[in-house]
C-alpha positions in Angstrom: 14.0 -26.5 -46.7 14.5 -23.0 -45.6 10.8 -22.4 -45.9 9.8 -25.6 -43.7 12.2 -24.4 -40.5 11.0 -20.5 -41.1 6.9 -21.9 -40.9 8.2 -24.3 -38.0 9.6 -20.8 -35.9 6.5 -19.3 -36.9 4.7 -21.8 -35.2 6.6 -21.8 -32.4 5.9 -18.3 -31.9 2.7 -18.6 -32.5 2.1 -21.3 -29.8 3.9 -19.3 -27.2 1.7 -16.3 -27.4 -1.1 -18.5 -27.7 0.1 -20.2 -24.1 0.9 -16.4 -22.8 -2.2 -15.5 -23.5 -3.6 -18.2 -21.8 -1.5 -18.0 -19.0 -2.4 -14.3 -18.6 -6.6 -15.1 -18.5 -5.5 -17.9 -15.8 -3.9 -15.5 -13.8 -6.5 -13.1 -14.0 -9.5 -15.3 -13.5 -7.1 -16.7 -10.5 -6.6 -13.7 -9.2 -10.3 -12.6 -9.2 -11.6 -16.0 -7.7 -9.0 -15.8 -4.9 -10.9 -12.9 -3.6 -14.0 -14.0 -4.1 -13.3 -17.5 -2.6 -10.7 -16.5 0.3 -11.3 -12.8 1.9 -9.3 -11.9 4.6 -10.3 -13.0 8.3 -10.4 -10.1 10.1 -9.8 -6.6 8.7 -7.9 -4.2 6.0 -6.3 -1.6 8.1 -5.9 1.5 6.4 -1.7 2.9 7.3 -1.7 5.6 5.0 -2.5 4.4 1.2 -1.5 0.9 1.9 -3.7 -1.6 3.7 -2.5 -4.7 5.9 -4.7 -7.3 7.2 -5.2 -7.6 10.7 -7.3 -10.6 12.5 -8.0 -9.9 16.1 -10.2 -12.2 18.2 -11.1 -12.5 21.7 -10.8 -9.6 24.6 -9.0 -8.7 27.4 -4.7 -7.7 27.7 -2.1 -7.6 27.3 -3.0 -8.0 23.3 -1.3 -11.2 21.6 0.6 -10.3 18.1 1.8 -13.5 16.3 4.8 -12.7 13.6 5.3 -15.7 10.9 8.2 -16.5 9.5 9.6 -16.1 6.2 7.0 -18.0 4.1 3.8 -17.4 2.2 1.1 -18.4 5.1 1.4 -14.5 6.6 -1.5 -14.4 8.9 -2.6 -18.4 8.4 0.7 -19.0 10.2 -0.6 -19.4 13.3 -4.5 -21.2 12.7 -3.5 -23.7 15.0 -3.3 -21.8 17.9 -4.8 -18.7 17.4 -8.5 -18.8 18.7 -7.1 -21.0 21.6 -5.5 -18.1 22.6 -8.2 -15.7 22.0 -9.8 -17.7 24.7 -7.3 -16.2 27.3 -7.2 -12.5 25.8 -6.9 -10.8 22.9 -5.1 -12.0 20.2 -3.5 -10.8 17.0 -2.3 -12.0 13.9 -1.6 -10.4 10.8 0.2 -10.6 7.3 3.3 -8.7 6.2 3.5 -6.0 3.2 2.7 -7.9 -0.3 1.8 -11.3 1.7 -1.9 -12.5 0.9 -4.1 -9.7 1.7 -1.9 -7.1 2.3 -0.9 -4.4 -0.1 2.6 -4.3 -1.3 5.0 -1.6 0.1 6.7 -0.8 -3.2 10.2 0.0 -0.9 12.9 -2.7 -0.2 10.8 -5.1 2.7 13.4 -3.7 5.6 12.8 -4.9 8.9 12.2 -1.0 10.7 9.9 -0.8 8.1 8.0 -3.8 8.7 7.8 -3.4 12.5 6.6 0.7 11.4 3.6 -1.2 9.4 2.9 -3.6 12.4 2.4 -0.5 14.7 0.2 1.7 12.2 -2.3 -1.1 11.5 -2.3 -1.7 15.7 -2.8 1.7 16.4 -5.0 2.6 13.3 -7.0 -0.7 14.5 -7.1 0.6 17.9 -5.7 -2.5 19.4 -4.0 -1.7 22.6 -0.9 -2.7 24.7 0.5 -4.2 26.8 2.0 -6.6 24.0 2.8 -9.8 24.2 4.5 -10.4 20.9 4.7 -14.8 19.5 7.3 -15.1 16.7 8.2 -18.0 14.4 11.6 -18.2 12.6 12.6 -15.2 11.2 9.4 -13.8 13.6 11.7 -13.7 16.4 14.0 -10.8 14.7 10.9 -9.3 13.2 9.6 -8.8 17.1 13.1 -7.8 18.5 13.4 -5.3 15.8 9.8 -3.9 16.7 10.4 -4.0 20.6 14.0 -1.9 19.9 11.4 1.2 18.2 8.2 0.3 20.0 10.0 -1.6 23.6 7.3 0.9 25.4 4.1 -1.8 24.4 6.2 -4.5 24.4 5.7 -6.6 27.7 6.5 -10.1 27.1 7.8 -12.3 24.3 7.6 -15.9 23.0 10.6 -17.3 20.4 9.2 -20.3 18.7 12.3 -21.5 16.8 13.4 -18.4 15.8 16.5 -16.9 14.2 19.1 -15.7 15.7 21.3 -12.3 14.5 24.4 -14.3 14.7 23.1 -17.1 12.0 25.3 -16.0 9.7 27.7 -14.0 10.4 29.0 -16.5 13.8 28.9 -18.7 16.6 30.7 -21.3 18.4 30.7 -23.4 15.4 31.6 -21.1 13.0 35.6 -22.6 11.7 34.3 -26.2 11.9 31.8 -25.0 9.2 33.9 -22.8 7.2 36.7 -26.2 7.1 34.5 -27.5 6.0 35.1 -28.7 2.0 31.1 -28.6 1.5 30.2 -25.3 2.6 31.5 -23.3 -0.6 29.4 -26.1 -3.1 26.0 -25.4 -0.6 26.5 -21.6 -1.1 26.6 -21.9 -4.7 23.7 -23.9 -4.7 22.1 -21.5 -2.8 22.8 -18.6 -4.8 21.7 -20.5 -7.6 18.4 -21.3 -6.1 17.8 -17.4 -5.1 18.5 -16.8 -8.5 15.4 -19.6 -10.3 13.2 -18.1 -7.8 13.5 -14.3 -8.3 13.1 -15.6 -12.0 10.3 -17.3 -11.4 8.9 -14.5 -9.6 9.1 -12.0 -12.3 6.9 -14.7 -14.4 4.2 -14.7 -12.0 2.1 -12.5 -14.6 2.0 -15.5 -16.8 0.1 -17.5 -14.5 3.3 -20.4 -14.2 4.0 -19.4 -10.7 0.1 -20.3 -9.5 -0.3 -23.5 -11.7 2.9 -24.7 -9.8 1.2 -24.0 -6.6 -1.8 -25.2 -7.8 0.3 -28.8 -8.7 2.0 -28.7 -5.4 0.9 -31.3 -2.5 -0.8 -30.0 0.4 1.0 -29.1 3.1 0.9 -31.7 6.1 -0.3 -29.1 8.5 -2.8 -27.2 7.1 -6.6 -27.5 6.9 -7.9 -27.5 3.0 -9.0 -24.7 3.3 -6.3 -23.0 4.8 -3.5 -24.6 1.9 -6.1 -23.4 -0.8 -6.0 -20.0 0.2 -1.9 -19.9 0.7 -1.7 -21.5 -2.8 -4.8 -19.0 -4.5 -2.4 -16.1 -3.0 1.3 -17.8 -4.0 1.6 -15.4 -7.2 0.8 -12.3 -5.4 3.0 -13.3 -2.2 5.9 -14.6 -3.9 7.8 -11.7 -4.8 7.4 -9.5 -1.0 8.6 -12.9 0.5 11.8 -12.9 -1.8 12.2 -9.0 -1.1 12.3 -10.2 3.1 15.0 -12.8 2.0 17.2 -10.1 0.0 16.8 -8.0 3.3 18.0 -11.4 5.9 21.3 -10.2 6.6 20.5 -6.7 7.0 17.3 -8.0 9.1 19.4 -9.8 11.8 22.3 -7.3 11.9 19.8 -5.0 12.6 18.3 -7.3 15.1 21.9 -8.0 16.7 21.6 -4.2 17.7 19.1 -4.8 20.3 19.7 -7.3 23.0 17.9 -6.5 25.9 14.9 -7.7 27.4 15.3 -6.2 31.0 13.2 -8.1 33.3 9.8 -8.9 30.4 9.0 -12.9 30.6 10.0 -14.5 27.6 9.8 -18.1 26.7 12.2 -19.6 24.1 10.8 -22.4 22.2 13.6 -24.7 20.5 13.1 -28.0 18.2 15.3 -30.6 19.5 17.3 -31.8 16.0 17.7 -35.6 15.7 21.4 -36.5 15.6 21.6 -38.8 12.3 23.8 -41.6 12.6 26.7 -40.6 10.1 26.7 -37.0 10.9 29.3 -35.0 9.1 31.5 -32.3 10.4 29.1 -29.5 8.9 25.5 -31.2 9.8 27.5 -31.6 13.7 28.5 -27.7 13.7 25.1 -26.5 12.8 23.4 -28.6 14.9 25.7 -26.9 18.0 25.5 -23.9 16.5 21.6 -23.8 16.6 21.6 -24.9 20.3 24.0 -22.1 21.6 22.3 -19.4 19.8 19.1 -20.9 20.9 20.3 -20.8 24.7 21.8 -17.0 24.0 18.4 -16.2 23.1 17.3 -17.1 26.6 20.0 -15.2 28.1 18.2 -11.8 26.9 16.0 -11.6 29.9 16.3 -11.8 33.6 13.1 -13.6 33.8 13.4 -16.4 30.7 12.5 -19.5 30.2 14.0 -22.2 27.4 12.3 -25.4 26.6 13.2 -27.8 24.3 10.6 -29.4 22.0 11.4 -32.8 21.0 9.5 -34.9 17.8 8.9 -31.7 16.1 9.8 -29.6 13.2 10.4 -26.1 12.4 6.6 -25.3 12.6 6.4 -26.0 15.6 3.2 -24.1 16.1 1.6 -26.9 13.7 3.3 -29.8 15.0 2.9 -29.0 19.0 0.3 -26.3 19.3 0.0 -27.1 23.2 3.2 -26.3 23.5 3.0 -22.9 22.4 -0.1 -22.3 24.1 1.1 -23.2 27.1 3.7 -21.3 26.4 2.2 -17.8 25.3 -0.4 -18.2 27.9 2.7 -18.9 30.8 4.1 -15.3 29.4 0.6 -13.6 29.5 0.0 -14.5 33.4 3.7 -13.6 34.2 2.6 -9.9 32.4 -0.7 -9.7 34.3 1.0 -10.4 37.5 3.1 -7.5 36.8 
């Protein structure tokens, strides 16, 4: 009997490194056809041993730069409105440290650090201000941040549904959440969820992390093509786009430093939220929450405008993208008329 479970572990083991070994040669093959099959639109801009990739299209200024949020689609963010844009001037967009094409910055994926990349690769690129910088979601930090070190290119800006620094740490709504009895269950879940997905990370070697892209339905708003190249890149991406989520607190506290907009248009771009009808105590306070810190975002410049974007989601570059158009073009006439 002893014998039988010992050959039974044994074969265990065996089929283990058999599917390791397996999973490796996907990886690699995947790895390899992913360049081959999806090279980066635009260019590999050289900042000094690292390389990110920069798409620029069109002419004329200011110079668009679109920030995505905190998800896997870097540069791709933005396909929907991008070369509509270019039609108006020059526009930008580009993909973070360690997202698709980009090289991984080995260091923690702070946000000074990100906005220091986003300048090299403009000025090693030769991309010139006046700026105009577009962001989505965490975006909106990402392009505060960068104006606070770089305000001197920065002319205009566009929030589409963006963070705000107070997201955690405040807000009108903030005791109606914490008495709330939910609230410590939803954190647990969260930190638990962190927690699979830094461990599923660290597999991504094996190949696991791309076959469950590969599995995964494609996304509602991108083109094949588009979701194919996200996916062929989801291994590689994974782990800078958890090292931005360790760094969220530390991102908008650093963003809650800088304010100040002076007189540079801005449009603020805000997803109306449907109001459910049994909405508890919690789903009521965030909902507020969103929509003062949405309207304090407007607040930031003398010369602001906030519109609110019903029958949309968070993207709502995908689901509207003549909304922000209208809206990125409104800030680039207000700059020219400057």
């Amino acid at each position: 009997m002893k014998k039988i479970f010992v050959n039974i572990g044994f074969g265990i083991l065996g089929l283990i490194l058999v599917l390791l070994i397996v999973g490796i040669i996907y990886e690699n093959l995947g790895r390899r056809n992913a360049a081959q099959n999806f090279p980066p639109p635009g260019k590999l801009v050289d900042i000094g041993g690292r390389h990110i990739q920069l798409d620029c299209r069109g002419s004329g200024s200011p110079t668009v730069v679109f920030q995505s949020g905190l998800d896997m689609a870097g540069s791709l963010s933005w396909s929907a409105v991008h070369d509509e844009i270019a039609k108006t001037t020059r526009s930008c967009a580009y993909s973070r440290a360690g997202i698709m094409w980009s090289d991984v910055h080995d260091a923690p994926q702070l946000a000074k650090s990100i906005a220091e990349d986003l300048h090299a690769a403009l000025k090693n690129a030769n991309e010139k201000g006046p700026l105009v910088l577009v962001g989505h979601s965490l975006g909106g930090p990402y392009n505060m941040i960068y104006t606070k070190y770089f305000g001197a290119d920065v002319a205009g800006l566009v929030f589409v549904d963006t963070s705000h620094p107070d997201q955690r740490s405040g807000g009108r709504a903030r005791e109606a959440v914490e008495a709330n009895s939910a609230t410590l269950k939803r954190k647990l879940e969260k930190n638990w969820t962190a927690f699979l997905n830094k461990s599923w990370a660290a597999l991504n070697w094996t190949g696991i992390v791309r076959l469950d892209a590969a599995m995964d339905e494609k996304e509602e708003n991108r083109t094949e093509s588009n979701d194919l190249a996200v996916k062929a890149y989801a291994s590689t991406s994974i782990s800078s786009v958890l090292k931005e989520g360790d760094a969220f607190e530390q991102t908008l506290n650093e963003a809650g430093t800088f304010r100040h907009l002076g007189d540079r248009p801005i449009v603020v771009l805000t997803r109306v939220l449907p109001v459910p009808k049994q909405e508890s105590k919690y789903d009521k306070a965030l909902r507020e929450n969103w929509s003062w810190m949405q309207e304090d975002q407007a607040k930031w410049s003398s010369q602001s405008q906030h519109q609110l974007v019903h029958d949309t989601g968070h993207y709502i570059q995908f689901d509207q993208p003549a909304v922000v158009i209208d809206a990125v073009r409104s800030v680039i006439s207000k700059v020219r008329e400057k």
